[in-house]
LOLUMLUM-892944 format. One record per atom (N, C-alpha, C, O): atom name; x, y, z; residue in one letter. Coordinates in pm, whole numbers, always signed. Each point is the difference from the previous one (the first is absolute). Layout:
ATOM    a       c1       c2       c3   r
ATOM   CA        X        Y        Z   a
...
//
This chain:
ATOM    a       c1       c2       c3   r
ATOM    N    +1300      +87    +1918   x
ATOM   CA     -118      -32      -79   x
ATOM    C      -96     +117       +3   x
ATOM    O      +18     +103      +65   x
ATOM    N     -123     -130     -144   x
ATOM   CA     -107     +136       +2   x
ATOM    C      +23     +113      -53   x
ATOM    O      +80      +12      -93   x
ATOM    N     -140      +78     +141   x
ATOM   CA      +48     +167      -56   x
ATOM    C     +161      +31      +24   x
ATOM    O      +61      +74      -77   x
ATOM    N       +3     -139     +195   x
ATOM   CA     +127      +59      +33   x
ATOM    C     +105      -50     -104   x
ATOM    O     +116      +41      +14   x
ATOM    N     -141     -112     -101   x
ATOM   CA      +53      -41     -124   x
ATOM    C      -50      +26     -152   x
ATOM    O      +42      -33     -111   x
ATOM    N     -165     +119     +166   x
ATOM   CA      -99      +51     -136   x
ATOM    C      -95     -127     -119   x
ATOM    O      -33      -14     -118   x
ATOM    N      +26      -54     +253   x
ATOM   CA      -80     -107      -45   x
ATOM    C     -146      +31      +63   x
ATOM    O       -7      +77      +96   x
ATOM    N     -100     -134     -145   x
ATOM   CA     -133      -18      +70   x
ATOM    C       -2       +7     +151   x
ATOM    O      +96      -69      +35   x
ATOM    N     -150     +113      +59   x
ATOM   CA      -13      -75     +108   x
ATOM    C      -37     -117      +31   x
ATOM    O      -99      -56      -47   x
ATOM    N     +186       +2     +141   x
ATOM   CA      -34     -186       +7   x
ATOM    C      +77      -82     -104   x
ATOM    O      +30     -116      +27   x
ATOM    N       +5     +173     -154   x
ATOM   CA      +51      -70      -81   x
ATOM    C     +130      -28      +17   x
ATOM    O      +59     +101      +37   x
ATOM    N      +15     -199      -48   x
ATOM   CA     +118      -56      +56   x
ATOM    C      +81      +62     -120   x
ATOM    O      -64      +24     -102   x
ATOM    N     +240      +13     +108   x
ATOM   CA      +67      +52      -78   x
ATOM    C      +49     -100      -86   x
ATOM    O      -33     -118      +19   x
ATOM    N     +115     +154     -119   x
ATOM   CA      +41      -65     -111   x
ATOM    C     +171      +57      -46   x
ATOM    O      +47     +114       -1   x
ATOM    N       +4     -222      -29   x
ATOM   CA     +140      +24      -53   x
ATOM    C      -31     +161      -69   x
ATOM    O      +58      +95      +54   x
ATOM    N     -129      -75     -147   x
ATOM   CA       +7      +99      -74   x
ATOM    C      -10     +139      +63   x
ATOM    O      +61     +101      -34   x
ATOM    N     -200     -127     +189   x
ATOM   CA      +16     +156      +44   x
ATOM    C     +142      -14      +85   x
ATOM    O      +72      +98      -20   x
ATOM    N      -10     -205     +116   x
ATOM   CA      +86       +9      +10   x
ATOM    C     +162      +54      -39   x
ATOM    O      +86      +68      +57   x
ATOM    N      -96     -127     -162   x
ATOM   CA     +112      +29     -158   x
ATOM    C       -8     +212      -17   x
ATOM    O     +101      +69      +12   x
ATOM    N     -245      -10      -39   x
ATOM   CA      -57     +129       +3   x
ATOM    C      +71      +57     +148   x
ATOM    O      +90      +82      -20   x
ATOM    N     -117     -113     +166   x
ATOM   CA      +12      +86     +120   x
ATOM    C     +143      -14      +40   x
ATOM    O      +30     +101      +63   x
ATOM    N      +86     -197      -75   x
ATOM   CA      +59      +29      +43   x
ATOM    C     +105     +112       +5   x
ATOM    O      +31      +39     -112   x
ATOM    N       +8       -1     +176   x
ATOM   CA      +46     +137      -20   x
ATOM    C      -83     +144      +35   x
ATOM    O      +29     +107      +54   x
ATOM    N     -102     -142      -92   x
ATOM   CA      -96     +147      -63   x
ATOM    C      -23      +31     +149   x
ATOM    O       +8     +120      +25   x
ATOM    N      -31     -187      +62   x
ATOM   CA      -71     +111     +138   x
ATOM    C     -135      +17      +14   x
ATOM    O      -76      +23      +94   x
ATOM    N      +67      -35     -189   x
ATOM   CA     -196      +35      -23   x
ATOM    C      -95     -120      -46   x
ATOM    O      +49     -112      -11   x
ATOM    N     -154     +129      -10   x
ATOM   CA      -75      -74      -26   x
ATOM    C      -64      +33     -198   x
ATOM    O      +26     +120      -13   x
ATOM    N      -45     -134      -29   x
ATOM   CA       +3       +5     -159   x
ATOM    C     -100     -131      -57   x
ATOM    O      +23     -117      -31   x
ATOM    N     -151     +205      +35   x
ATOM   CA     -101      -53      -55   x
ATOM    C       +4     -130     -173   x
ATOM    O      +32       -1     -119   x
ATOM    N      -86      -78     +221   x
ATOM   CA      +16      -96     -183   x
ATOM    C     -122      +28      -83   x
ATOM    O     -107      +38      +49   x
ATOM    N     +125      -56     -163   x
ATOM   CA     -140      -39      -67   x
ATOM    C     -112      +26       +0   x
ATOM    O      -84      +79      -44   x
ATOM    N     +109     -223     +142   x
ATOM   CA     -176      -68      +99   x
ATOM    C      -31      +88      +48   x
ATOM    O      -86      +59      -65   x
ATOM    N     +115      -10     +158   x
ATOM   CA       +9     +159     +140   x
ATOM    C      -62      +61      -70   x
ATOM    O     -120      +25      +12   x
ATOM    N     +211      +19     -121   x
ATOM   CA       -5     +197      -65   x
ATOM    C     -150       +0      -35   x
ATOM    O      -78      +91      +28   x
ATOM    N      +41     -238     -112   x
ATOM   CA     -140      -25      -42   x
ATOM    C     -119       -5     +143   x
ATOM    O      -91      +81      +15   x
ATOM    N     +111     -156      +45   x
ATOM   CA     -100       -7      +99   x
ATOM    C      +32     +148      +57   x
ATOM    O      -93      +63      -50   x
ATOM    N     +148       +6     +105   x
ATOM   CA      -17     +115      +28   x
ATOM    C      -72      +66      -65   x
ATOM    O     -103      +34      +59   x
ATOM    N     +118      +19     -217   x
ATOM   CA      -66      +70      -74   x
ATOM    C     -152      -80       +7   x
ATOM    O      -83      +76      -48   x
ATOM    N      +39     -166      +78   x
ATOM   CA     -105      -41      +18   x
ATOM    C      -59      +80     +102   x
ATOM    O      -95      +78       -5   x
ATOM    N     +177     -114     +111   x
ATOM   CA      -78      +40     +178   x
ATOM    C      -22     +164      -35   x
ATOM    O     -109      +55      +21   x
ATOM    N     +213       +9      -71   x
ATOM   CA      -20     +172      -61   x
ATOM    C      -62      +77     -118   x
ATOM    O      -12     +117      -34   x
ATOM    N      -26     -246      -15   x
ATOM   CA      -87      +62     -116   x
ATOM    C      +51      +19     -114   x
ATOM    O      -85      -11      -88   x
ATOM    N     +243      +47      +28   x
ATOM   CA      +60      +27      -70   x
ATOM    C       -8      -87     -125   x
ATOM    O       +6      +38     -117   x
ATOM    N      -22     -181     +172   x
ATOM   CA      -64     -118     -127   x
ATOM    C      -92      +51     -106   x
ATOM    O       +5      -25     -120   x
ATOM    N     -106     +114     +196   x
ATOM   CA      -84       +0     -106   x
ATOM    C      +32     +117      -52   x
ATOM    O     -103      +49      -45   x
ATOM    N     +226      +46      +22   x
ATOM   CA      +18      +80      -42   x
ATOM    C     +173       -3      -97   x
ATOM    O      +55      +91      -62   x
ATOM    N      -21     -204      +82   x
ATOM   CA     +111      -61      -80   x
ATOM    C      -54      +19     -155   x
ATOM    O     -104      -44      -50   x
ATOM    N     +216     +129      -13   x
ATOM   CA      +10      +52     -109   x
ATOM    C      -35      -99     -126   x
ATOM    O      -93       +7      -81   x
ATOM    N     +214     -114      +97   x
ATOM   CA      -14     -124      -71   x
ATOM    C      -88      -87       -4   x
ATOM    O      -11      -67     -102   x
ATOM    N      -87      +45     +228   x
ATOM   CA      -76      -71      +25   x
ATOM    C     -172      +88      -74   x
ATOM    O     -102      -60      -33   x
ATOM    N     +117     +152      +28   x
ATOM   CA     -135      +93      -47   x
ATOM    C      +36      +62     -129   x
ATOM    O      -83      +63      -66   x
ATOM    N     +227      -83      +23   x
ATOM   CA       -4      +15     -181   x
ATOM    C      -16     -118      -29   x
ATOM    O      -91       -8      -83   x
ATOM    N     +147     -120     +118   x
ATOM   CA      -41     -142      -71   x
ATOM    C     -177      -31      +46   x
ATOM    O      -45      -93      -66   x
ATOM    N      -13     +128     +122   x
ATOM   CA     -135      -36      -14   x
ATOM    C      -60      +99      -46   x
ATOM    O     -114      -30      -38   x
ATOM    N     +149     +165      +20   x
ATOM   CA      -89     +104     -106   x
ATOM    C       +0      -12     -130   x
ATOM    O      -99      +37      -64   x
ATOM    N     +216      -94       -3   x
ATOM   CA      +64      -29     -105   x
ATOM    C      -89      -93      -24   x
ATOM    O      -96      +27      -74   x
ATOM    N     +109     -146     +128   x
ATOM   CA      -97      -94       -4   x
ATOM    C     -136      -17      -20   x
ATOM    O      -48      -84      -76   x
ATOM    N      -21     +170     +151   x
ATOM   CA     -133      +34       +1   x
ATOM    C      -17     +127     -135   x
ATOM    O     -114       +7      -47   x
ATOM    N     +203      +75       -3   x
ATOM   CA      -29     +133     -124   x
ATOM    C       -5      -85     -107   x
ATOM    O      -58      +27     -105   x
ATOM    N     +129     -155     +132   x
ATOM   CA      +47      -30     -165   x
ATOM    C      -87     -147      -18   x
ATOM    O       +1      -66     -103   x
ATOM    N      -60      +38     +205   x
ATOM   CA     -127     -132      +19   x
ATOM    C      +88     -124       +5   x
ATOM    O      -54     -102      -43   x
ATOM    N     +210      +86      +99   x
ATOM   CA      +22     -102      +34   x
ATOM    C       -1      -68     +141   x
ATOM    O      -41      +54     +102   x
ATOM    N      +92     -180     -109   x
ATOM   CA       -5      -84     +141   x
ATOM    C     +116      +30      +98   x
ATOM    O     +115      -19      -39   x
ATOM    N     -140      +64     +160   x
ATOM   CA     +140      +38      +92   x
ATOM    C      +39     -217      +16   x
ATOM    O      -74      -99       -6   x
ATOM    N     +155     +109      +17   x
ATOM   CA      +79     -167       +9   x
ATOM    C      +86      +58     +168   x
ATOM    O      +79      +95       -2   x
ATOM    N     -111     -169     +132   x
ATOM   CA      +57      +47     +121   x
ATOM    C     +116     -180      +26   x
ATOM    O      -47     -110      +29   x
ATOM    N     +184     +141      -51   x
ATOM   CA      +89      -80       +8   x
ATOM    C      +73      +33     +158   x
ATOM    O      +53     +104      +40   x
ATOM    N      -80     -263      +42   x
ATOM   CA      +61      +24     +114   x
ATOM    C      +35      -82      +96   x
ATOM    O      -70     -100      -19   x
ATOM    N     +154      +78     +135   x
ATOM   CA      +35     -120      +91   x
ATOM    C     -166      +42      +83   x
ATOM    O      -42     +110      +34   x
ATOM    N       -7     -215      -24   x
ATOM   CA     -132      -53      +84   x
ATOM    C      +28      -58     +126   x
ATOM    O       -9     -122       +9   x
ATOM    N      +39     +184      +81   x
ATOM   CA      +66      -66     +162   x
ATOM    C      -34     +105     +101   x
ATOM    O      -10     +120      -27   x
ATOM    N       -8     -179     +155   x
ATOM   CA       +9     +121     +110   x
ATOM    C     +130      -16      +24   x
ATOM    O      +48     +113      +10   x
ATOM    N      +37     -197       +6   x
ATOM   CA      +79       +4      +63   x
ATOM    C     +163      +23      -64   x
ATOM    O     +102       +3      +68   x
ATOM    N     -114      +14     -251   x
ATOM   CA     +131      +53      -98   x
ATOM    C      +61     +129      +85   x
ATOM    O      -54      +85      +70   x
ATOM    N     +191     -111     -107   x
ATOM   CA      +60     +174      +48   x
ATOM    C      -22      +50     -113   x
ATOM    O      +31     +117      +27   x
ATOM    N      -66     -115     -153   x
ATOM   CA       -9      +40     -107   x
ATOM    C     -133      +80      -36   x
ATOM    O       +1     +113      -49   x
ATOM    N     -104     -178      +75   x
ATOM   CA     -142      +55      -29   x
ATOM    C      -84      -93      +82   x
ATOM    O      +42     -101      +56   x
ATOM    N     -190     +157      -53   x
ATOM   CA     -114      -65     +130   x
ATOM    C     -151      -18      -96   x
ATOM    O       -1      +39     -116   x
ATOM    N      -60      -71     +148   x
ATOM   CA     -135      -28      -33   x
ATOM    C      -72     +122       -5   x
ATOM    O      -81      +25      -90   x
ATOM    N     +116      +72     +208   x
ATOM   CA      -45     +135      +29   x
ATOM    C      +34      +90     -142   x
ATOM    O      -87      +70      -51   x
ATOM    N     +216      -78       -4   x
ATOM   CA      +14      +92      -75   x
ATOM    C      -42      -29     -138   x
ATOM    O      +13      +90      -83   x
ATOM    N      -80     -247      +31   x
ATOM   CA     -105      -28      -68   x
ATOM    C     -102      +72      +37   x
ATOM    O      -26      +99      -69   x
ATOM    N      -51     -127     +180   x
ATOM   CA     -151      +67       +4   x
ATOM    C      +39     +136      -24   x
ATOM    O      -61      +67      -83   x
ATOM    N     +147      -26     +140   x
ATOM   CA       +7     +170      -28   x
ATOM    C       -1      +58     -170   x
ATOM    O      -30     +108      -50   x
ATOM    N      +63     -199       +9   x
ATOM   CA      +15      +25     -127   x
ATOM    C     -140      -52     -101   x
ATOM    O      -27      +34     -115   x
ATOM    N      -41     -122     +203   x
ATOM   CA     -124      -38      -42   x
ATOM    C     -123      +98      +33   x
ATOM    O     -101      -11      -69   x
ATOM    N     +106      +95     +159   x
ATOM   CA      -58      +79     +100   x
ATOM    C       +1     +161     -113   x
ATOM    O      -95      +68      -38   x
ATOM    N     +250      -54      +11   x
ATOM   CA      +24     +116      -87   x
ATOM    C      -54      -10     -130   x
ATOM    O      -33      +98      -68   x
ATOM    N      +24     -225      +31   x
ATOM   CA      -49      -38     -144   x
ATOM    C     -109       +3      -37   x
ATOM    O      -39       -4     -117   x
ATOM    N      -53      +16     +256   x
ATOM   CA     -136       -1      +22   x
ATOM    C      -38     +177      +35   x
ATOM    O     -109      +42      -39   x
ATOM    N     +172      +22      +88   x
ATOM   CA      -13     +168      +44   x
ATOM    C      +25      +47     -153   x
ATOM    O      -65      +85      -62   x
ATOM    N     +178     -165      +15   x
ATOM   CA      +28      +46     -170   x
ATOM    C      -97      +38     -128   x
ATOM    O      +11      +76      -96   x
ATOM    N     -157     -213     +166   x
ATOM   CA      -93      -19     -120   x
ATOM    C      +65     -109      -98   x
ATOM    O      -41       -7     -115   x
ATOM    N     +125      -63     +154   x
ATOM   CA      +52     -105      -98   x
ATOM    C     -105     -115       -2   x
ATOM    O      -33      -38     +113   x
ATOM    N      -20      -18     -206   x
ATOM   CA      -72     -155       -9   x
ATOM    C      +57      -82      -23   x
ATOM    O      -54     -103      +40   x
ATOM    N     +194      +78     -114   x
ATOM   CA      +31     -120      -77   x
ATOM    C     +153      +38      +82   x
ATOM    O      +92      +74      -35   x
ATOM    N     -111     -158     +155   x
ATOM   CA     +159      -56     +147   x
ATOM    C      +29     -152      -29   x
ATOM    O      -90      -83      +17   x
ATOM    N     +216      +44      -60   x
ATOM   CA      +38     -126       +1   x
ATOM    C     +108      -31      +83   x
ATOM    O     +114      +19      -41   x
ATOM    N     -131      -54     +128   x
ATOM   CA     +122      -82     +100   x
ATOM    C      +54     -130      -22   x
ATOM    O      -51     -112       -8   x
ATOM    N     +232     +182       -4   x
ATOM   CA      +59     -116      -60   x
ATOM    C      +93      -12     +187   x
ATOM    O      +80      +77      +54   x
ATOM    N     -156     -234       +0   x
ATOM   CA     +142      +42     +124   x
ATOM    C     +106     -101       -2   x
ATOM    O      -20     -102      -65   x
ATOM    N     +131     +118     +129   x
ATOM   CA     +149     -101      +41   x
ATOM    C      -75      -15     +145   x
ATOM    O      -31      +61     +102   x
ATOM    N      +27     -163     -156   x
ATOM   CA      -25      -67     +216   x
ATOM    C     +133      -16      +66   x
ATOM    O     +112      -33      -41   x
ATOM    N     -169      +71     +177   x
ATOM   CA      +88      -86     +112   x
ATOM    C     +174     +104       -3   x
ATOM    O      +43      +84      -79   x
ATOM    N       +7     -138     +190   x
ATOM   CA     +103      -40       -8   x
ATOM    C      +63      -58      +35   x
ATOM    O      -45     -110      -30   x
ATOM    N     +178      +87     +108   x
ATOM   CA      +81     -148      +17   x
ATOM    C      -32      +13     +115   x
ATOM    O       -8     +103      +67   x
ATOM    N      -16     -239      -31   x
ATOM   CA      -64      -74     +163   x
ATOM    C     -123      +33      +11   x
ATOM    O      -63      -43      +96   x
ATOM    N       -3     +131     -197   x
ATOM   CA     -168      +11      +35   x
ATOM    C      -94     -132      -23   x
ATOM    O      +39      -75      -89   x
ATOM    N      -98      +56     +122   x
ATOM   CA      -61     -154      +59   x
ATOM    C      -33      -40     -177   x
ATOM    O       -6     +107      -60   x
ATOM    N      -10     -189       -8   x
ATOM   CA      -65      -27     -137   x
ATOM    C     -163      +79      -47   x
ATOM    O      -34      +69      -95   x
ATOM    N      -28     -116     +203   x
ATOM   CA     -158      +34      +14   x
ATOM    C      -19     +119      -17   x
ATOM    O      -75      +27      -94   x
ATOM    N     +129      +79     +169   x
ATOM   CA       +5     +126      +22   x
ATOM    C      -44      +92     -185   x
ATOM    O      -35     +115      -25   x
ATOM    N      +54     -199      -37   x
ATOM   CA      -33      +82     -123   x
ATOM    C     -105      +30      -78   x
ATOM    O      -16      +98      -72   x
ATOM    N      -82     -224      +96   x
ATOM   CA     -158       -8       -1   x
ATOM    C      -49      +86     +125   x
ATOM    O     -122      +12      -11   x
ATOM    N     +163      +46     +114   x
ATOM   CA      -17     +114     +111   x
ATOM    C       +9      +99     -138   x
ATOM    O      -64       -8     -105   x
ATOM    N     +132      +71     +132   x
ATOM   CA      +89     +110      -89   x
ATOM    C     -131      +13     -149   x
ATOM    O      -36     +106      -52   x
ATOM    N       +5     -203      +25   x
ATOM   CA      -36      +22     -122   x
ATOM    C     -156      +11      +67   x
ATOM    O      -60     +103      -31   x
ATOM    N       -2     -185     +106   x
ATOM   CA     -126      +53      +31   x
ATOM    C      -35     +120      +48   x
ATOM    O      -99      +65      -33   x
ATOM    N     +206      -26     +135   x
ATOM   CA      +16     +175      +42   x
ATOM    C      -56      +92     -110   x
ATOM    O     -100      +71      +15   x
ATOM    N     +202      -82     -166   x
ATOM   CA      -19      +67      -68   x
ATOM    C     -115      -13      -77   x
ATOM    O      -25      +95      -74   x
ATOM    N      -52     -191      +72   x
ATOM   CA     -103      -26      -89   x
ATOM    C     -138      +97      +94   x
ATOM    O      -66      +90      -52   x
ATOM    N      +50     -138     +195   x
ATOM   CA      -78      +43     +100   x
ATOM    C      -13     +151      -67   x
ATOM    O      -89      +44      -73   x
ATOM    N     +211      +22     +122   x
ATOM   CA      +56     +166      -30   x
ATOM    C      -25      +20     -143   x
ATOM    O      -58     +103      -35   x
ATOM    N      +93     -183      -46   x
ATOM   CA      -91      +22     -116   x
ATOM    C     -149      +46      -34   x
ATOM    O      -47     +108      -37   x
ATOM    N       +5     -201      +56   x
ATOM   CA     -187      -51      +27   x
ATOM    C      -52     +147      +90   x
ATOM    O     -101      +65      -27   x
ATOM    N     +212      -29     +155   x
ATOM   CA      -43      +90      +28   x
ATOM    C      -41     +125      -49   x
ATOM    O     -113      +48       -1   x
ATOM    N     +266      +21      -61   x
ATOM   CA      -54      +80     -118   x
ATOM    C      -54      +12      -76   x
ATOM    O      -55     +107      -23   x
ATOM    N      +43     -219      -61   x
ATOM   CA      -27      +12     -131   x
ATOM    C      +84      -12     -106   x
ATOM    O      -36       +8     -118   x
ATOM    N     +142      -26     +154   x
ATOM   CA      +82       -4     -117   x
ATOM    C     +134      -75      +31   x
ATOM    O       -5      -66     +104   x
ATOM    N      +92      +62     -155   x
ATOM   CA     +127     -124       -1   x
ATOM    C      -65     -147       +3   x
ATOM    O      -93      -51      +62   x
ATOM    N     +203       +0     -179   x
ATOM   CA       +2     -170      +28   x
ATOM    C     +141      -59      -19   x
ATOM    O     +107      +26      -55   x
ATOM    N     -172     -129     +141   x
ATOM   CA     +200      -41       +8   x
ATOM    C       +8     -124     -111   x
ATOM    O      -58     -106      +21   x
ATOM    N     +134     +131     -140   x
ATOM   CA       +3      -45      -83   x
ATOM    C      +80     -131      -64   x
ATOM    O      -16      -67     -102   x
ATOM    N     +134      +61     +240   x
ATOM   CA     +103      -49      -25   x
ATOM    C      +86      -26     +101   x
ATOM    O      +20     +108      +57   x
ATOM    N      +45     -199       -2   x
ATOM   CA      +75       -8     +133   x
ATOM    C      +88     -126      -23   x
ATOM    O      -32     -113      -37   x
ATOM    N     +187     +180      +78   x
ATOM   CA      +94      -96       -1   x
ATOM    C     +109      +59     +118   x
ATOM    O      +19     +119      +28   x
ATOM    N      +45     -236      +32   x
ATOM   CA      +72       -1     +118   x
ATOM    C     +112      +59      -70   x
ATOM    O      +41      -11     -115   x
ATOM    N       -5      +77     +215   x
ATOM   CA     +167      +69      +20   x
ATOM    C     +120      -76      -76   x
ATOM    O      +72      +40      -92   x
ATOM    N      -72     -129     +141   x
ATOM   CA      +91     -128      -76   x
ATOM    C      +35      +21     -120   x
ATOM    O     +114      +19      -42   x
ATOM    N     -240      -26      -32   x
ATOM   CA      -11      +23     -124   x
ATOM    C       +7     +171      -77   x
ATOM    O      +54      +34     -105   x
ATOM    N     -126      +41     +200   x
ATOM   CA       -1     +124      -69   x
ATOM    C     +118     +108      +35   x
ATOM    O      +23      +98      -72   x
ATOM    N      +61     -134     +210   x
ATOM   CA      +78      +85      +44   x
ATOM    C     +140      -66       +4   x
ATOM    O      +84      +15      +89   x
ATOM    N      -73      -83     -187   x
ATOM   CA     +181      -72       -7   x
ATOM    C      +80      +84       -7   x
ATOM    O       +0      +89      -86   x
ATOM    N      +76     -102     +169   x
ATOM   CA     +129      +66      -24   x
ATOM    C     +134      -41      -11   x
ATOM    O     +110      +41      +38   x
ATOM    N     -160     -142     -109   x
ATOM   CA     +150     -143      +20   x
ATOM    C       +0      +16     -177   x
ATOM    O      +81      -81      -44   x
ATOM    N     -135     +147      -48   x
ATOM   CA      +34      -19     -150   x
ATOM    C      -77     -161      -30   x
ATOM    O      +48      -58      -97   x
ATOM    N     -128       +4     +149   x
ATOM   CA      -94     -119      -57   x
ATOM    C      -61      +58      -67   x
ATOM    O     -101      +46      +54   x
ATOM    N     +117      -17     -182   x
ATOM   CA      -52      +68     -126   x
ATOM    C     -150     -138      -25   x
ATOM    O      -95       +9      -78   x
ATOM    N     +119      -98     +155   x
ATOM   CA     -151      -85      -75   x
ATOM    C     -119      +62      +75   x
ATOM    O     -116      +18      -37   x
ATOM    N     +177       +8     +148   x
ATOM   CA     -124      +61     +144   x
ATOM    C      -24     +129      -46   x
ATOM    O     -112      +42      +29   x
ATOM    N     +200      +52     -107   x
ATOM   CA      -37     +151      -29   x
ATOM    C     -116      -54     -164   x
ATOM    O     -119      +32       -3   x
ATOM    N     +167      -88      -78   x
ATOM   CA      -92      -11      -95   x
ATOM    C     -126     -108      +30   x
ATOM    O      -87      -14      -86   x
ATOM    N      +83      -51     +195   x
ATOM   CA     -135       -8      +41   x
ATOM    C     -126     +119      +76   x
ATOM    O     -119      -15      +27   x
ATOM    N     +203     +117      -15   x
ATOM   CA      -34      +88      +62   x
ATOM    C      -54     +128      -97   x
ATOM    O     -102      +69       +7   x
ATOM    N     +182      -68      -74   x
ATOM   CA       +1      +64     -173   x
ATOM    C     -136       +7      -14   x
ATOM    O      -86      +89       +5   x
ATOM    N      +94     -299      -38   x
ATOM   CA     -122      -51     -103   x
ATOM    C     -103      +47      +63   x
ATOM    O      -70      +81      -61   x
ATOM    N      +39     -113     +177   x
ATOM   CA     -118      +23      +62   x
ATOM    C      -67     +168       -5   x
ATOM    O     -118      +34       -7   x
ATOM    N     +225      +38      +11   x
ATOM   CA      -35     +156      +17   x
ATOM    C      -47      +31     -112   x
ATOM    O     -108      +58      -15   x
ATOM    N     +216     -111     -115   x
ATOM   CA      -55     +115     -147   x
ATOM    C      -23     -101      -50   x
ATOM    O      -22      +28     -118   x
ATOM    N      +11     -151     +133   x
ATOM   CA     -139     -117     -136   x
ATOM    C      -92      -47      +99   x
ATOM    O      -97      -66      -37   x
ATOM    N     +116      +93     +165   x
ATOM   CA     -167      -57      +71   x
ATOM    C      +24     -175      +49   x
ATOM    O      -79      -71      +64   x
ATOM    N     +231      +32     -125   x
ATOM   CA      +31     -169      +25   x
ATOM    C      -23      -21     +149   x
ATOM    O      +13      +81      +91   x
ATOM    N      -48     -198      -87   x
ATOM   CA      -31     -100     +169   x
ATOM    C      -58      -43       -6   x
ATOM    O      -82      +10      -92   x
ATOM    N      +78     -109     +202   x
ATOM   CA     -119      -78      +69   x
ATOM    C      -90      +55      +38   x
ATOM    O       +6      +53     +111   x
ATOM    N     -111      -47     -183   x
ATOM   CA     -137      +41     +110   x
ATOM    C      -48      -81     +109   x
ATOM    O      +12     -122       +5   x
ATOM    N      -85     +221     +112   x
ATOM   CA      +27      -34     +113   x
ATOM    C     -123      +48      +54   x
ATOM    O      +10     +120      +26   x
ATOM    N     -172     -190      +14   x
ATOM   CA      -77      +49      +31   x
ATOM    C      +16      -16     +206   x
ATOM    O      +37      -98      +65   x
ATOM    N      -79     +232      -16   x
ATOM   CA      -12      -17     +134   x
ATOM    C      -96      +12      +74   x
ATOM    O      -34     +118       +2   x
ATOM    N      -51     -202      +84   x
ATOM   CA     -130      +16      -20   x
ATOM    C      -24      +66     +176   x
ATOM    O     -112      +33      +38   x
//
């Protein structure tokens, strides 16, 4: 588990980094890692892709849209590498941040997603800028079973704005 599998520290392993190390001898950073590292080193805010899509954004007067798993605890992505990106969006000079997040993931408690979403609102408010616009669980946004009804609910919501509204007080 942890770094010796190129997972988070503390974070328990997964078929997938498993499936990745065997063999190899080494340890072989996932994802999650490569990202939180470039956080702890600074390199985040100097990611190529990440500072042409918000310059672009900001030259041409549109809205950056930040699409992402909302969890501390995903092997995939963290809450951290939201703010970082909320943080950059704000060093950027961007005004108009919309956060679209995938909550949770499997075995994360139900509740945990109104966490997640107040985090980001707080960190919002802080800057000045981002709002979280939109939030739907994993289930729905990260199928990977071909439930084509769960991907076009996911669709709807992104490019026509469809759902339940959901005030959180």
């Amino acid at each position: 588990s942890g770094e010796a599998v190129g997972m988070p520290e503390g974070s328990v392993g997964n078929s997938e980094a498993g499936h990745l190390h065997i063999g190899t001898g080494r340890a072989i950073l996932s994802d999650r890692l490569r990202v939180d590292v470039a956080l702890r080193d600074g390199s985040f805010n100097r990611n190529e892709a990440f500072l042409w899509a918000m310059r672009s954004a900001k030259a041409e007067g549109k809205r950056l849209h930040l699409l992402g798993i909302v969890s501390f605890y995903s092997s995939h992505g963290a809450m951290e590498h939201l703010l970082g990106l909320m943080r950059l969006a704000k060093q950027e000079g961007l005004s108009e941040v919309y956060v679209h997040g995938m909550l949770g993931r499997r075995g994360e408690q139900p509740e945990s997603g109104a966490n997640y979403v107040a985090l980001a609102e707080s960190e919002a408010a802080k800057l000045g800028v981002g709002q979280v616009v939109s939030v739907i669980g994993r289930f729905w946004s990260l199928d990977r079973e071909y439930n084509w009804d769960r991907i076009a609910k996911t669709y709807d919501m992104l490019v026509r704005g469809a759902g339940a509204p959901v005030c959180v007080a």
